[in-house]
C-alpha positions as CSV (number, residue, x, y, z in Angstrom):
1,X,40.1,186.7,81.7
2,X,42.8,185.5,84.4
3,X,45.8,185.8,84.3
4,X,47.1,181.9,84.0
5,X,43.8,181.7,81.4
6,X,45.4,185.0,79.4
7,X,48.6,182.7,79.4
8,X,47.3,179.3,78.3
9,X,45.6,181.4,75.6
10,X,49.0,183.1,74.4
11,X,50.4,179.4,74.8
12,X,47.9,177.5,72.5
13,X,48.1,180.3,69.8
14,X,51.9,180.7,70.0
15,X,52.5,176.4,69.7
16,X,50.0,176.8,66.7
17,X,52.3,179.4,64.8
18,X,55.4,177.6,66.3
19,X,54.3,173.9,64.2
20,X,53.2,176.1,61.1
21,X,56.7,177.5,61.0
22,X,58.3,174.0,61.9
23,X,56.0,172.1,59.4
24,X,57.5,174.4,56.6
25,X,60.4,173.0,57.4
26,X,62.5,176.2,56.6
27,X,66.5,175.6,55.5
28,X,69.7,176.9,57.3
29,X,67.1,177.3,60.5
30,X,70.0,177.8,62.8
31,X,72.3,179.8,60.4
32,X,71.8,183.0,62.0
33,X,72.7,181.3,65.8
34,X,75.8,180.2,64.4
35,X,76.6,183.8,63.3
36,X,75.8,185.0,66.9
37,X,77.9,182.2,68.6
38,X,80.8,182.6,66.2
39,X,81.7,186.1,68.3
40,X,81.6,184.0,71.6
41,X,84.3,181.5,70.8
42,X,85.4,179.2,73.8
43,X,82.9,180.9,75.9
44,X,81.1,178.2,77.9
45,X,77.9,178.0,76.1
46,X,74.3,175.7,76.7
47,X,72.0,175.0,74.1
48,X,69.1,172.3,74.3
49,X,68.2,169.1,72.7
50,X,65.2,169.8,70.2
51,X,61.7,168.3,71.8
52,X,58.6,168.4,69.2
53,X,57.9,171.2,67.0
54,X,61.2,173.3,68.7
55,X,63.4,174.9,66.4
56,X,66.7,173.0,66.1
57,X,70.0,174.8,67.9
58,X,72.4,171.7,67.2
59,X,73.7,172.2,63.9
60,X,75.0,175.7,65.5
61,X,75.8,173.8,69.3
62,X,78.1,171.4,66.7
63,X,79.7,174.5,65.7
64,X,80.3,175.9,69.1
65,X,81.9,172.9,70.7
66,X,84.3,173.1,67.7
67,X,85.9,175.8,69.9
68,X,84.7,175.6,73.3
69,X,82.8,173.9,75.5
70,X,78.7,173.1,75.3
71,X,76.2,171.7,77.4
72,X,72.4,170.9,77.6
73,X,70.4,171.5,80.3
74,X,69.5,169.1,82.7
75,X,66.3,169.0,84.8
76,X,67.0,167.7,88.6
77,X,63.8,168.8,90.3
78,X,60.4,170.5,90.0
79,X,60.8,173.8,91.4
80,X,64.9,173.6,90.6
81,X,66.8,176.0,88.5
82,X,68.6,173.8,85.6
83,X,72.0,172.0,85.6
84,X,73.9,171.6,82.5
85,X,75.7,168.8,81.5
86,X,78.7,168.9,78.5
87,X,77.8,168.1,75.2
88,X,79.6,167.0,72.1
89,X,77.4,165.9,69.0
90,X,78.9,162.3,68.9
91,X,78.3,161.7,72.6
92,X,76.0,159.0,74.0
93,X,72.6,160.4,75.5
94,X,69.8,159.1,77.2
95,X,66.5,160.2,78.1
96,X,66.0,162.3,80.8
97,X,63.3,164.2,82.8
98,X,60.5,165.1,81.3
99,X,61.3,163.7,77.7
100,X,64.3,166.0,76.9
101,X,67.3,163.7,76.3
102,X,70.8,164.3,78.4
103,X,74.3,163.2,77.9
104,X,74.8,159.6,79.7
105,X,78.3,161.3,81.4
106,X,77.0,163.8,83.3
107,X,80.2,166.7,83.3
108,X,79.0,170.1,85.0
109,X,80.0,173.4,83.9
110,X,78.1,176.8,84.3
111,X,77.1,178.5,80.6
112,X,77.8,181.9,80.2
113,X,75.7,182.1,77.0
114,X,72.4,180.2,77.4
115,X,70.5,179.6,74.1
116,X,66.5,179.4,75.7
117,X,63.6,177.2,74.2
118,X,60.0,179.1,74.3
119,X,56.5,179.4,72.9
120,X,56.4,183.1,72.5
121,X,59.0,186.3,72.0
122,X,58.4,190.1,72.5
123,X,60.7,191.7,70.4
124,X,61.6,193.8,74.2
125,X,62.9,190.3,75.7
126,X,59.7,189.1,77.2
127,X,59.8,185.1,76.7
128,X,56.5,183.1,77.3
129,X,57.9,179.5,78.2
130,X,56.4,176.0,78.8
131,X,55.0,177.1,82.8
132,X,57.7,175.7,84.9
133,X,59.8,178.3,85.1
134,X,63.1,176.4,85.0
135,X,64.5,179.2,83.0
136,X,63.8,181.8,85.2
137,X,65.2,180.2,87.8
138,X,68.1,179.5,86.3
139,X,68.8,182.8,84.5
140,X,67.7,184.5,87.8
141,X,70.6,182.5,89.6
142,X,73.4,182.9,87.0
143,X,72.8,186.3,86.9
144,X,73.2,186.9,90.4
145,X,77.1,185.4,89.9
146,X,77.7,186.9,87.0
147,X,76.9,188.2,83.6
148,X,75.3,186.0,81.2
149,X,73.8,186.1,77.8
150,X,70.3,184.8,77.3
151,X,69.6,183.9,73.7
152,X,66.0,183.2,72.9
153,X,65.8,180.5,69.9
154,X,62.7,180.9,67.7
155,X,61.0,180.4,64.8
156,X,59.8,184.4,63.5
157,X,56.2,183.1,63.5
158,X,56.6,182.7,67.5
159,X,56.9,186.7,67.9
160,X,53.7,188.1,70.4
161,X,53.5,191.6,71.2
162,X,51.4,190.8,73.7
163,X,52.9,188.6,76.2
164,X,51.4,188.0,79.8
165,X,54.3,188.4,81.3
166,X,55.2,188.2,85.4
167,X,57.8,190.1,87.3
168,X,59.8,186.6,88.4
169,X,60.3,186.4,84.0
170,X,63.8,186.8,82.8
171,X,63.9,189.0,80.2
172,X,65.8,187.6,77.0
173,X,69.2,189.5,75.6
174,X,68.7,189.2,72.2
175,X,66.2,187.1,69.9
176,X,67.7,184.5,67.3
177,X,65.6,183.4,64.1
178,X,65.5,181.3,61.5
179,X,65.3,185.3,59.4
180,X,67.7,187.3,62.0
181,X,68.6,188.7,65.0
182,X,67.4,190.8,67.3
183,X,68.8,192.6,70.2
184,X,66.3,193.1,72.8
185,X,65.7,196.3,75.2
């Protein structure tokens, strides 16, 4: 099997377990985030609107811009890393590329924490996203000015061992769930 078949395969099983766990509908999904992001106060932070069967960041992105300042990403271009506009749970949004809404006042600022949509997790940081490699691209540029903190957002049911993973991936820092945390290799 190729390699891009190997993915579509991981990708097809991986949404499958991702709409079983959504469909469940679990309570407090984003309790754990909040936990993380409590120790990061003020520290400028992205999180993402929730598209289809995604777990749900914003009840811990509320939270965050309590204390500091949030965004969500925006998508300029194919083949462009992501820009992030500022966020604040009462502000107006439209929809933008590719489905994913963005705030109608679009205010820059650079994350330094980045909470990261995906099909699949390895419990080692491997992340198997939606094939357009926005985040790697963006990670792979933030990094290069600075330290950042990639948080993968998941449901547990999303974890794969067995990711087909490329060397232009980004590995994940740490792994939030709707049961925990994990810190990744």
């Amino acid at each position: 099997m190729s390699h891009e078949a190997q993915k579509a395969a991981a990708r097809a099983a991986a949404f499958a377990r991702r709409k079983a766990a959504f469909d469940a509908r679990p309570v407090g999904q984003a309790a754990h985030l909040s936990g993380v992001l409590a120790g990061y106060r003020g520290v400028p932070l992205a999180g993402y609107m929730p598209m289809r069967t995604e777990i749900d960041p914003l009840p811990a992105m509320a939270e965050a811009a309590a204390h500091g300042p949030v965004a969500v990403p925006v998508i300029m271009a194919r083949g462009q890393p992501l820009q992030f506009a500022r966020w604040q749970p009462d502000c107006a949004m439209q929809d933008g590329p590719f489905g994913a809404r963005v705030p109608v006042s679009q205010d820059w600022l650079v994350p330094e924490i980045l909470i990261v949509p995906l099909v699949a997790f390895s419990r080692s940081g491997g992340r198997l996203g939606y094939g357009g490699g926005f985040y790697d691209r963006t990670l792979q540029g933030l990094r290069a000015r600075g330290p950042v903190l990639a948080i993968g957002f998941a449901f547990a049911a999303q974890e794969d061992a067995d990711l087909p993973l490329e060397p232009t991936d980004q590995p994940l820092d740490m792994v939030v769930t709707e049961k925990g945390v994990m810190t990744c290799a």
